[in-house]
Structures are given as C-alpha cells and as structure tokens.
TIMI-568737 format. One record per atom (N, C-alpha, C, CB): residue in three letters; x, y, z. Coordinates in steps of 0.05 Angstrom, whole numbers, padded with zeros to 5 digits, always signed. Glycine has a CB too. Layout:
<atoms>
alaXYZ...
</atoms>
This chain:
<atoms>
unk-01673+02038+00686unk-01657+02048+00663unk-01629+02055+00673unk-01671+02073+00650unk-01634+02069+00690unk-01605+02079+00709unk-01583+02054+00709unk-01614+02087+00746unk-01597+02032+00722unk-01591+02009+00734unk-01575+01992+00710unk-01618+01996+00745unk-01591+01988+00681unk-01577+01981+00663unk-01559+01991+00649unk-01588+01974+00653unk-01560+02013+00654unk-01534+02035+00643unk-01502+02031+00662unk-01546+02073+00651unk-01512+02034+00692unk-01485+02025+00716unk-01491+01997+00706unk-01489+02030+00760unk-01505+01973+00692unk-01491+01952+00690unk-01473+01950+00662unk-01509+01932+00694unk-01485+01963+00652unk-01466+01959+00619unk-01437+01975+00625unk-01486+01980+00583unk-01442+02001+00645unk-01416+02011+00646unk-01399+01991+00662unk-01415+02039+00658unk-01403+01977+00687unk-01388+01963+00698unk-01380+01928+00676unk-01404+01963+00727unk-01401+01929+00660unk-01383+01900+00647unk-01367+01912+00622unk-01406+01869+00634unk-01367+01939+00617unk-01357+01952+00602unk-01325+01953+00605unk-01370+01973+00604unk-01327+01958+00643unk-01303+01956+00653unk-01288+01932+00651unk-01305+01961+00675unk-01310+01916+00664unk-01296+01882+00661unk-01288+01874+00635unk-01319+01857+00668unk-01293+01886+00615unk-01286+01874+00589unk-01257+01887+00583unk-01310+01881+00564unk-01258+01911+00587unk-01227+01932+00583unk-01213+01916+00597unk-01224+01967+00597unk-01222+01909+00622unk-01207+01889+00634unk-01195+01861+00633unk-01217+01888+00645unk-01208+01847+00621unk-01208+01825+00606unk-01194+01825+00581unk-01232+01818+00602unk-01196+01851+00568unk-01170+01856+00545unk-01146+01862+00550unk-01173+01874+00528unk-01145+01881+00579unk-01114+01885+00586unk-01105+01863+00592unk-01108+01902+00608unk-01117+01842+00611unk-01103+01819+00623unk-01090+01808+00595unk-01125+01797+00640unk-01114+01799+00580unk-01103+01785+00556unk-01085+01785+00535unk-01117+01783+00547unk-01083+01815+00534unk-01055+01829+00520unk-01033+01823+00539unk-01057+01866+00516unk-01036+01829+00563unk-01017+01818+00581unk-01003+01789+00574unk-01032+01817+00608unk-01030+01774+00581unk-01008+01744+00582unk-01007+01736+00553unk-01021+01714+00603unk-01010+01750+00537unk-01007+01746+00511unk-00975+01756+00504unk-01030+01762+00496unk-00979+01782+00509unk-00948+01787+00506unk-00928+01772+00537unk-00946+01827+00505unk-00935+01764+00558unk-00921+01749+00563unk-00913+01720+00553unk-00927+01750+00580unk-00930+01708+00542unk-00930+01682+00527unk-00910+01681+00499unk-00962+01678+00518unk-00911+01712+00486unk-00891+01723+00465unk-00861+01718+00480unk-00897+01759+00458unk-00860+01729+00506unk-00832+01735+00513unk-00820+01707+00525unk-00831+01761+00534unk-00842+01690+00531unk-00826+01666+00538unk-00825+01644+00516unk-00837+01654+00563unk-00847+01654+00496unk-00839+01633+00471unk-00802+01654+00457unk-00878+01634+00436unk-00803+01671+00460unk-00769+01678+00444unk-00750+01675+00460unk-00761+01707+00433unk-00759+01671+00500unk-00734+01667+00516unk-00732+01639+00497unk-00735+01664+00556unk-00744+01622+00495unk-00749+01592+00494unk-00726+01590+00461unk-00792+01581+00491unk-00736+01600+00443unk-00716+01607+00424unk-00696+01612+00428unk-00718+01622+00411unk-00690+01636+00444unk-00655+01644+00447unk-00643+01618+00462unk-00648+01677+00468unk-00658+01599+00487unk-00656+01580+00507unk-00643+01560+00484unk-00686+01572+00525unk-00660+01549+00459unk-00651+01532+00445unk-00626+01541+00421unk-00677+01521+00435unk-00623+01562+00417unk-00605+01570+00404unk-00578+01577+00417unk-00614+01587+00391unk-00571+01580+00443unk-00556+01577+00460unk-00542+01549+00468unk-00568+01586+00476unk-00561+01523+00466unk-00562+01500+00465unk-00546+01491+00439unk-00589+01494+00467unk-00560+01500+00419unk-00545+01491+00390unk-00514+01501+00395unk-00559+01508+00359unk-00513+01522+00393unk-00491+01536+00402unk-00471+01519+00424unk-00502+01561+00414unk-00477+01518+00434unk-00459+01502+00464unk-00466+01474+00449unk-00477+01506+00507unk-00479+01454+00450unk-00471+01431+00428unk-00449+01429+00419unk-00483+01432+00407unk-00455+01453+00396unk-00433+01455+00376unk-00402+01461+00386unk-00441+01478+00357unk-00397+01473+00403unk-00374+01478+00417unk-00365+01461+00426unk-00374+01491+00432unk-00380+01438+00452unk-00371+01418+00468unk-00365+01397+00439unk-00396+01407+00495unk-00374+01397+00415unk-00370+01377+00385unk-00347+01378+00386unk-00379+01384+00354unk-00338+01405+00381unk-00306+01422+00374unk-00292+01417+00393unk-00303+01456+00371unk-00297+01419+00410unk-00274+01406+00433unk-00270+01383+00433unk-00278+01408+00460unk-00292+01366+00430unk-00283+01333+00439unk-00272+01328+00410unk-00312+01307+00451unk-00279+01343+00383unk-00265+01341+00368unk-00232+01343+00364unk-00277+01352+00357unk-00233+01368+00380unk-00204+01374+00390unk-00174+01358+00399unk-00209+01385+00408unk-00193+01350+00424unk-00184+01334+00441unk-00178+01306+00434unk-00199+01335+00458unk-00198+01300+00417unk-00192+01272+00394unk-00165+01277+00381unk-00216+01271+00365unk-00165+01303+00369unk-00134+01301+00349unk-00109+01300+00370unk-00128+01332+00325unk-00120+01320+00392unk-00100+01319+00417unk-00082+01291+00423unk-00117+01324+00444unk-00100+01279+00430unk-00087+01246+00438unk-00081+01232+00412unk-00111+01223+00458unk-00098+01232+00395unk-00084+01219+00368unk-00051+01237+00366unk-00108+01227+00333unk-00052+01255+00378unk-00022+01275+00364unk-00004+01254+00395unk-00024+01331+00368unk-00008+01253+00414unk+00009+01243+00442unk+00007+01221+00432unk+00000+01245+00476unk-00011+01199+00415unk-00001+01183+00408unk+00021+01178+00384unk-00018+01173+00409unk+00006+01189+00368unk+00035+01182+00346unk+00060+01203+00356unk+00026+01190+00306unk+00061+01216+00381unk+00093+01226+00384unk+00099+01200+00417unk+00097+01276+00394unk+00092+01186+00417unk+00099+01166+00436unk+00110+01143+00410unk+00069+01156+00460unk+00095+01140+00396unk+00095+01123+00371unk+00135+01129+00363unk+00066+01141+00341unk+00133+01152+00355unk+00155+01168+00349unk+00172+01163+00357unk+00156+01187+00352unk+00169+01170+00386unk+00191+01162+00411unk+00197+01129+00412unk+00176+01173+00444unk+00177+01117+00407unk+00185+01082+00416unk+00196+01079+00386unk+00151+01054+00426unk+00193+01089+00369unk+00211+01079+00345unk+00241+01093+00338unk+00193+01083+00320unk+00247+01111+00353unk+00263+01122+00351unk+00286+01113+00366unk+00256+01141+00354unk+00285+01105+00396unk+00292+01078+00413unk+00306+01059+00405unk+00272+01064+00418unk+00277+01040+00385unk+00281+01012+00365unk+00302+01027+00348unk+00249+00999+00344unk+00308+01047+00334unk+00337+01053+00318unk+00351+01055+00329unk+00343+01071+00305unk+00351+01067+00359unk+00384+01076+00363unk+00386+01041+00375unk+00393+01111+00393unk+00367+01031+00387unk+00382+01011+00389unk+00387+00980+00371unk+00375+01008+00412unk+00379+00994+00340unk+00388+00974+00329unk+00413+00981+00318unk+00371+00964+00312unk+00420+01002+00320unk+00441+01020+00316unk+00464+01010+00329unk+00435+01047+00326unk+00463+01009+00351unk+00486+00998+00378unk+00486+00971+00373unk+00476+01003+00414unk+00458+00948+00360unk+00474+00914+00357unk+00477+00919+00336unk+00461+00882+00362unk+00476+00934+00313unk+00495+00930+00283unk+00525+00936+00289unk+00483+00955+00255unk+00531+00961+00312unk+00558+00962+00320unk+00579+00946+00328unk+00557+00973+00335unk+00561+00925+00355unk+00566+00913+00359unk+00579+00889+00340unk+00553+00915+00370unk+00550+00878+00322unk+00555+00862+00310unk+00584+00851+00288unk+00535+00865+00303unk+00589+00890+00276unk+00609+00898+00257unk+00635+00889+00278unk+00607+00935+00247unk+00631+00908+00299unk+00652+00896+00316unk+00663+00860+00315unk+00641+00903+00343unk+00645+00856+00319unk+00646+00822+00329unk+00660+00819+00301unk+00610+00799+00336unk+00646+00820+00273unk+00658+00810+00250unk+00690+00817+00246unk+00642+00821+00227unk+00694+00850+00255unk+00719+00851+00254unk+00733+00845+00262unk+00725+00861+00254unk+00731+00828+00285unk+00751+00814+00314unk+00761+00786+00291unk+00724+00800+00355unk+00733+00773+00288unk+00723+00754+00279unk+00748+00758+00250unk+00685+00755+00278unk+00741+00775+00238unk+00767+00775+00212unk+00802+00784+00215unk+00756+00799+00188unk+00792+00784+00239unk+00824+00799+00246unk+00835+00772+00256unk+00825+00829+00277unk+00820+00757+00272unk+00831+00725+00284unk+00837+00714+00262unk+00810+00703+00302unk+00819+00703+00241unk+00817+00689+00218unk+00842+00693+00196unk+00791+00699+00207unk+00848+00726+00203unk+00872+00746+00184unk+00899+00729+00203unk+00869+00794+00191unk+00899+00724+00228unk+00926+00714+00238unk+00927+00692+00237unk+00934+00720+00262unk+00902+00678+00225unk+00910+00652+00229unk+00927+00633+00206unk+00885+00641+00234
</atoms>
C-alpha cells in the first residue's frame, strides 16, 4: 500500500513535471512564432524601403538625364545661334558687294 502511494506520488511528480516542461516549450514556441512575425514584418518593412529607393534613384537619373538632355540642347542653340550670325553676316557682305556693284 505504502509502495503504491510513493508510486502515485512520484508519477505525480513526473506529471507536474511534464506540465512545466510543456508550458515551457509552449511558451517558447509562442516567443519564436512572434520573433518570426516581427522577423517578417521587418522584412516587409525593409522591402518597402529598398522599393523607395530604387524608386528614388530611378527619378534621380531620369532627372541627370533630362539635365544632360538640357545641356546638349542648349549647345545645339548657342550654336545655331553663331551660324545664323555668321550666315547674316555672309548675306550682308554678300549685299554690300552686290550694293557696289
């Protein structure tokens, strides 16, 4: 009788035991299923940022391009600027000879 009493108390133990563990890796299993959440929501997060940048950086060079754009057309005027000068020139030589002749 004794004997089954020290055995019920000792699996009595084992069982308290068997519930602490299990609350244990239970609530550990909790804390790495919400690291795992914050892990993927950190992810979205950073995604979304590196988006915005390369988004960024897209308008960036579209902007160096159309001010290169800018610059090479601005060039093409002044120097169509200098053979219309020219050209006026030439006509006026051109009407001034024509005027003495």
């Amino acid at each position: 009788d004794k004997q089954i009493k020290q055995e019920q108390i000792v699996l009595a133990k084992m069982v308290e035991e068997q519930k602490s563990s299990l609350l244990k890796q239970s609530q550990i299993a909790r804390e790495i299923k919400d690291k795992q959440t914050d892990l993927e929501k950190t992810k979205k997060e950073y995604d979304e940022i590196v988006s915005q940048v390369n988004q960024e950086k897209s308008k960036l060079d579209e902007s160096e391009n159309l001010k290169k754009l800018i610059l090479s057309q601005e060039k093409d005027l002044i120097k169509a600027q200098k053979d219309r000068l020219k050209i006026n020139q030439i006509i006026s030589k051109e009407k001034e000879n024509i005027a003495k002749k």
